[in-house]
C-alpha positions as CSV (number, residue, x, y, z in Angstrom):
1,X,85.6,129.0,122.5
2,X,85.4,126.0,124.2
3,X,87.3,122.6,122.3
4,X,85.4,120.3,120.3
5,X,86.1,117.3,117.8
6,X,85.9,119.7,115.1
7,X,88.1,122.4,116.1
8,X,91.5,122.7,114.4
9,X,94.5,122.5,116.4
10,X,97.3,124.7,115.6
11,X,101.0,125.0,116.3
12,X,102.5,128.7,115.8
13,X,106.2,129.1,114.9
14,X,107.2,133.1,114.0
15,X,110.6,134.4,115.7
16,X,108.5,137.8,116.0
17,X,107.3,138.8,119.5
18,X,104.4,141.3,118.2
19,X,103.7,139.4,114.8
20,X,103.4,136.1,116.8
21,X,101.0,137.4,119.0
22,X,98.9,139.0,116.5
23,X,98.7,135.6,114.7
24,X,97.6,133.9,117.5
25,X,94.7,136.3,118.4
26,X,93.6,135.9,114.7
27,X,93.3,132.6,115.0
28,X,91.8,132.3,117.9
29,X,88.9,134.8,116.6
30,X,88.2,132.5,114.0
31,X,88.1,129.7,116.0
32,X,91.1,128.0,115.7
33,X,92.9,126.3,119.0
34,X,96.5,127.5,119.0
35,X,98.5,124.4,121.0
36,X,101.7,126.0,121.0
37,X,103.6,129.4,120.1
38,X,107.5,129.0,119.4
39,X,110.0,131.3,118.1
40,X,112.8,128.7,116.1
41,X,112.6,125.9,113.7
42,X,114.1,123.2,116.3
43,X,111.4,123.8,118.9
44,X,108.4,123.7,116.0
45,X,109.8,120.6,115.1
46,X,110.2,119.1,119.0
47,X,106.5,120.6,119.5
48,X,105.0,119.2,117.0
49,X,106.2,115.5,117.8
50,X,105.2,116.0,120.9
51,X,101.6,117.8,120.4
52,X,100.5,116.6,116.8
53,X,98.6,119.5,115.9
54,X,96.4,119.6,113.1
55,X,98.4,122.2,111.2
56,X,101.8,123.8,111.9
57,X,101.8,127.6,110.6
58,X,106.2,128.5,110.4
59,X,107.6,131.2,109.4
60,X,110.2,130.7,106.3
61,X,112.8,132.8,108.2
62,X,113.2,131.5,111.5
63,X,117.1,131.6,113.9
64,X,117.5,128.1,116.1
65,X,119.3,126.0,113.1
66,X,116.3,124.9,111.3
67,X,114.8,127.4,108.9
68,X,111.0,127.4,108.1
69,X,111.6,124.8,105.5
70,X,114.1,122.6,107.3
71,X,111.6,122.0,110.1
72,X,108.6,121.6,107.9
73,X,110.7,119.1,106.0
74,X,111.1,117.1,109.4
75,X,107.8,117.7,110.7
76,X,106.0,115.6,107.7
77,X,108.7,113.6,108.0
78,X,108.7,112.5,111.4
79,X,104.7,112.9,111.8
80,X,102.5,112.4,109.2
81,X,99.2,113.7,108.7
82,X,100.1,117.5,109.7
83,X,99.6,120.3,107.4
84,X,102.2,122.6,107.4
85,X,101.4,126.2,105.6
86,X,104.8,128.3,105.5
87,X,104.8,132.7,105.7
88,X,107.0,134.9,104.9
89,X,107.2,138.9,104.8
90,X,109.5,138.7,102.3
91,X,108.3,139.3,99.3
92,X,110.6,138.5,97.0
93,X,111.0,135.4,98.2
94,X,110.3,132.1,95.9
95,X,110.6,128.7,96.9
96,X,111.8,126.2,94.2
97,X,110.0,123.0,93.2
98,X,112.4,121.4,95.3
99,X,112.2,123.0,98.0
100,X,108.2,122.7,98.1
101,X,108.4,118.8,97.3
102,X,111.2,118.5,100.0
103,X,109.2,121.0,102.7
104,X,106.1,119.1,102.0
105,X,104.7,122.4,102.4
106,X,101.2,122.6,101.2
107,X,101.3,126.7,100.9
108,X,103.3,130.0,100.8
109,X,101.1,132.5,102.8
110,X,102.7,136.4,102.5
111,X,102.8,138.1,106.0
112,X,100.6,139.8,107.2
113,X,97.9,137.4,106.1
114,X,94.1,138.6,105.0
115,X,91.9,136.5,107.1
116,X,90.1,134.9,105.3
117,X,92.9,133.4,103.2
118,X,94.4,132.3,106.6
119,X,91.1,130.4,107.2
120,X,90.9,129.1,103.8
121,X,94.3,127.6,103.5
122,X,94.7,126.3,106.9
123,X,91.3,124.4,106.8
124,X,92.2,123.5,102.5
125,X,95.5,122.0,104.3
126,X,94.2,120.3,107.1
127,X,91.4,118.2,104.6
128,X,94.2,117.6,102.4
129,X,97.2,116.8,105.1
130,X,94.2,114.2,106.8
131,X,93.6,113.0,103.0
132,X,97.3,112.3,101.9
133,X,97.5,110.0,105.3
134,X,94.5,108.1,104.6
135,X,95.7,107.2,101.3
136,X,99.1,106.3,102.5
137,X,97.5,103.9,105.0
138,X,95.7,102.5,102.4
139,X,98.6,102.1,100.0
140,X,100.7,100.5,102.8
141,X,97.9,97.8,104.1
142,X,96.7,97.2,100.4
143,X,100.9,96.2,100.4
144,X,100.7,94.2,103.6
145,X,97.9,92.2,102.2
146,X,99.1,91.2,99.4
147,X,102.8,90.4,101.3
148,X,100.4,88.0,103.2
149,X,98.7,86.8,100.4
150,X,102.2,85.8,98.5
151,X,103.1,83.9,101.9
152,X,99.8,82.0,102.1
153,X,100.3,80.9,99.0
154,X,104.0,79.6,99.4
155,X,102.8,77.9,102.6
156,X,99.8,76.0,100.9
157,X,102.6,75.0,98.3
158,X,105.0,73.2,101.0
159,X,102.0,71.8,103.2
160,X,100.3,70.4,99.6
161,X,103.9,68.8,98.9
162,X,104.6,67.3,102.5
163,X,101.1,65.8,103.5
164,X,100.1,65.2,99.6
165,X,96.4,67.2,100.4
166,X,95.0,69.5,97.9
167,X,95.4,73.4,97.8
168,X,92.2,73.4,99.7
169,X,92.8,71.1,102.1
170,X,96.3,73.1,102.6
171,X,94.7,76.2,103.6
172,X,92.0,75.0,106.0
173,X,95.3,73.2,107.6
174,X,96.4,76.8,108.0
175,X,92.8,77.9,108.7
176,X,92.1,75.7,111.7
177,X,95.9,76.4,113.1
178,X,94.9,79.6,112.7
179,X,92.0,79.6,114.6
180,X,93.3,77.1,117.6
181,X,96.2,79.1,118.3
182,X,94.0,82.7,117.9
183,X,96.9,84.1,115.7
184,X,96.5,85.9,112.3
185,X,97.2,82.7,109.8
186,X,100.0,84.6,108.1
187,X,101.9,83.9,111.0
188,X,101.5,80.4,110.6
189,X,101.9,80.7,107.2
190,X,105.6,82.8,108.2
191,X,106.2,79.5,110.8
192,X,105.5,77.2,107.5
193,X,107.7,78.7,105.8
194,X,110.5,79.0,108.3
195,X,110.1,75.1,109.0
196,X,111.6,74.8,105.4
197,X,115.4,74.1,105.2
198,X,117.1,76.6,103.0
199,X,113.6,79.0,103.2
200,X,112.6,82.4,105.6
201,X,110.3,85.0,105.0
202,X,111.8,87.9,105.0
């Protein structure tokens, strides 16, 4: 299958020769593009920094120092936006609430998995790893706006004290610096500030 926008990328991390290969030709029948195969925690963790697959299927059980949930705790730490669905063939095996909310797992697959619920959960995780980012980058430039707006606003306070304009005459001060010097005008709002003794933005 050839690679298009739409195909899923996939990291593979099962210590398992035999089990490891099976996976991969699964996944590859159903479409999926498997990116790398690794047998330990520590290299599905240095792979996926380096590849940023779409999702990162690991084995709970894995030798190398970092078990399944170690590295899927560092993976969404370290690179956001990857879905990480864990295995096991242990099945007695439970995973606390802790552990899932540390992992940042979105699933617990048993081993072997039925196809279908592979393809189910990997693409459920994927649309849901890719919706979690989106509204963290919201969150965070919802945040920086309203950072900029605060330091506008301080700005227009010290320029309407030392020239004596009004608040809009303040900000088109800032507007036009702004636009002469082609920089964002909280900068200059930032360099405002700074030019105050005893004030700095953080």
């Amino acid at each position: 299958m050839t690679d298009s926008p739409t195909t899923i990328r996939v990291l593979v991390a099962e210590d398992d020769t035999a089990a490891r290969e099976t996976l991969v030709d699964l996944l590859t029948a159903l479409g999926y593009m498997v990116v790398a195969e690794v047998s330990s925690g520590a290299d599905a963790v240095h792979q996926a920094a380096q590849l940023t697959p779409d999702a990162v299927l690991l084995d709970v059980h894995m030798p190398g120092g970092a078990s399944g949930l170690e590295a899927a705790h560092e993976i969404t730490q370290h690179t956001p936006g990857i879905a990480v669905v864990l295995f096991t063939g242990d099945a007695t095996l439970s995973i606390s609430s802790d552990d899932a909310l540390r992992s940042s797992a979105v699933a617990l697959l048993p081993k072997p998995v039925p196809p279908a619920t592979l393809d189910a959960t990997l693409r459920l995780a994927v649309a849901r790893a890719h919706d979690l980012l989106s509204a963290r980058q919201e969150a965070q430039q919802a945040k920086q706006q309203l950072e900029a707006r605060k330091l506008i606003e301080r700005a227009k306070g010290i320029l309407m004290r030392r020239t004596g304009s009004s608040e809009q005459e303040a900000y088109r001060i800032m507007q036009r610096t702004s636009q002469d010097k082609s920089v964002p005008m909280v900068n200059i709002a930032r360099a405002v500030i700074d030019s105050e003794p005893g004030m700095k933005t953080a």
